[in-house]
N, C-alpha and C positions, 0 to 999 in steps of 0.2 A: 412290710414293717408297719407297725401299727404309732398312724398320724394322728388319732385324734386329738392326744396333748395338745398337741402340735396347736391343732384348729382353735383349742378352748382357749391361747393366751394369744389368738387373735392373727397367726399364719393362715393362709388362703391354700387352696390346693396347688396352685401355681408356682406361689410362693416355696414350699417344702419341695417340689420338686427341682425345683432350682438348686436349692440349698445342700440337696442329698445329690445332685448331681457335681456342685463343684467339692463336696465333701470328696468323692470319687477321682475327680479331676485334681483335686491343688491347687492350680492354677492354670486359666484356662479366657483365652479371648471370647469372644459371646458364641462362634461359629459352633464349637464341640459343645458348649453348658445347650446351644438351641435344640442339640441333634439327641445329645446324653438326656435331659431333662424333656422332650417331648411337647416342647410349648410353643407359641407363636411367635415367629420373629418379631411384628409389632408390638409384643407386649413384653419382649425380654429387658429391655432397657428400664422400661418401669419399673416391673418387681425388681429388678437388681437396686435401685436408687429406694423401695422402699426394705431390701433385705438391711442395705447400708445403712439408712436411717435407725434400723433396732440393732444396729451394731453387730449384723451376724456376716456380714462380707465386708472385703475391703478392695482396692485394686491398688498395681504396680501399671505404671508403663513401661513397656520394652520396647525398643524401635518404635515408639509413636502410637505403639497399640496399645490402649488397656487390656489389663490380665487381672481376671476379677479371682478371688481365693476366698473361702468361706473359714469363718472365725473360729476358734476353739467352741465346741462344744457346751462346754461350761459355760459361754455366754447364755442359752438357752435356761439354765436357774435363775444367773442374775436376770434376767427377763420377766422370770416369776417372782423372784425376790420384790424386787421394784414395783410386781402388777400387786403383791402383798400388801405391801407399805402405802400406796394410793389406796385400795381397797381399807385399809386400818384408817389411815385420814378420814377418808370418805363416813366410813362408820362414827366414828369419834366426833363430824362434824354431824351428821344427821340426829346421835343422840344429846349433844349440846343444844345446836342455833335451831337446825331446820324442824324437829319432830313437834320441839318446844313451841316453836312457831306456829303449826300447823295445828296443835293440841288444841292453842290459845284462840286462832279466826274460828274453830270449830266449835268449843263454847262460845262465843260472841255469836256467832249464829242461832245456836241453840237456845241460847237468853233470847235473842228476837221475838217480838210477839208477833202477830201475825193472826188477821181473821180472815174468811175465807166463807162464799155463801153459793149453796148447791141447787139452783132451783128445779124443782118438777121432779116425776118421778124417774129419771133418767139421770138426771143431777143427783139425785140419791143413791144412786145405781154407782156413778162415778165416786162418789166419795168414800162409798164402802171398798172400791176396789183401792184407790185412793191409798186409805187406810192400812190396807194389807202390804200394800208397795214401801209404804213407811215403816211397817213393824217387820217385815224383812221375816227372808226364812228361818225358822226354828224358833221363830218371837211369840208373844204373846199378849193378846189386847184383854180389855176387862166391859163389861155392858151390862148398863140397866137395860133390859129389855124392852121393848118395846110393848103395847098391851093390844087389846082388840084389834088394830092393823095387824097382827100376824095374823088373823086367821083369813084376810083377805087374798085369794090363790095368785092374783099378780103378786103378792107377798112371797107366799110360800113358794112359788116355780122360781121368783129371783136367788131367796137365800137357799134352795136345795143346790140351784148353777155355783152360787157365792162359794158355798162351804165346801164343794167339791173341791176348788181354785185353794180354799183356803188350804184343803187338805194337801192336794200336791205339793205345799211349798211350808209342808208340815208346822203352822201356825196352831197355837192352840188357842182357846178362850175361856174363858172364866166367864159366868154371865148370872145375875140376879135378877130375877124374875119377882110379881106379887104374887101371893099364893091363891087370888082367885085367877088365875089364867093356867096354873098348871096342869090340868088337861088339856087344853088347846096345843101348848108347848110338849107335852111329853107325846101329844099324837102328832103333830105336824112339824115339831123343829128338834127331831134329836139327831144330831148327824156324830161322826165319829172327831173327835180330841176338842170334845165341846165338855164341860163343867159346867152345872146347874143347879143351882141352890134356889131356893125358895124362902120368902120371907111375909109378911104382913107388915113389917112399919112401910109407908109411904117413901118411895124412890122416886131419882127424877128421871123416868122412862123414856127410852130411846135416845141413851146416851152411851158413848163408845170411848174407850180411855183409852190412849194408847201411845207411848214413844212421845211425851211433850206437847202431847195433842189432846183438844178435848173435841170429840163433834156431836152436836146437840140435833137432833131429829125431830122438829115439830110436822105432824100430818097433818091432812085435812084434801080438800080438794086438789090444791099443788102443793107437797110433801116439799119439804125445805130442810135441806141441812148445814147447821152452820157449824164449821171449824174455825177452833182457835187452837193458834200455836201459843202458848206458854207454857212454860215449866212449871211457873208458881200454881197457876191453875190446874195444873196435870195432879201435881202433888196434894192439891185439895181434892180434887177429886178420888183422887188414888187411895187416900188416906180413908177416905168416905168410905168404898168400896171395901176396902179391906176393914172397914171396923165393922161394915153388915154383914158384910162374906162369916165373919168367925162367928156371928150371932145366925146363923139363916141354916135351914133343915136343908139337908141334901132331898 
């Protein structure tokens, strides 16, 4: 017979055998339910006190013995009816108090400012991975490009490793570039679900938008990148970016 009903509104295997045994039984002291249901003497007194708890067994004493008998069947809906009616509550309370709750610490987070300072070129390394961890798979960041540091090969061998990472966890990017580096760029940084435009008005280079975040890339001998978490700030940024983007050559 097939138990797994049985399992999902929260019966043990134990349990259902027990159950199906004194169904067979009627009524029956614990000796024939241990022998009929196949379970261990130490544990028959258990399940029996937790069949009785969900209301599926009951006992008589005869001569001093208990005689345990299992309930009408029917009890087994009400069982579900009732696992219903909690599960409805439950729902009801999660989209009232709890979700509303959770929504609410989530922006208050999200409002948080937050700056954050990456030093050396291994600190830049972490902040671009960083980066990626916050825009989450299937997301997508926005970049002024960086300029003459790309054609430096500690440059190009990091962001060839970077964009591969980025590709697995299928990130895409948008990026603005100046139009005197578009050689350097279209020979050493075209990787695959990357987007590159090209422009001439002056951008603020080596800068990364992404998820409430801005991080700003200053080079030089120890390359430094600084993150800031704001929203207002992401939003001027973002704004920036998309009023160059629609003016800027593919």
């Amino acid at each position: 017979m097939e138990t797994e009903v049985l399992e999902q509104i929260g019966m043990t295997a134990s349990e259902i055998k027990v159950y199906f045994a004194l169904l067979e039984l009627e009524s029956s002291s614990v000796g024939p339910i241990i022998e009929r249901a196949g379970v261990q003497d130490s544990k028959i007194y258990s399940i029996l006190e937790k069949l009785k708890e969900r209301g599926l067994v009951s006992f008589v004493i005869k001569n001093n013995v208990k005689h345990f008998q299992a309930s009408d069947p029917g009890k087994l809906l009400e069982i579900i009816n009732e696992k219903e009616k909690r599960l409805q509550k439950q729902r009801i309370e999660l989209e009232k108090n709890i979700i509303p709750q959770i929504e609410e610490r989530r922006k208050l987070t999200e409002d948080k400012q937050e700056a954050m300072v990456y030093e050396g070129f291994e600190g830049f390394k972490a902040s671009m991975y960083t980066m990626l961890n916050t825009v989450g798979s299937g997301g997508e960041y926005q970049v002024f490009m960086l300029g003459s540091e790309l054609d430096d090969m500690r440059t190009v061998r990091f962001f060839q490793t970077f964009h591969r990472f980025r590709e697995s966890k299928r990130i895409k990017v948008r990026l603005l570039s100046h139009e005197r580096f578009r050689e350097l760029i279209e020979k050493k940084h075209k990787h695959v679900g990357m987007n590159t435009r090209f422009t001439k008005q002056e951008i603020p280079v080596g800068t990364f938008i992404f998820r409430g975040h801005v991080t700003t890339v200053v080079w030089g001998e120890k390359p430094t990148a600084f993150v800031i978490k704001s929203k207002k700030n992401h939003e001027y940024y973002k704004e920036f970016f998309e009023y160059v983007w629609r003016k800027a050559n593919e």
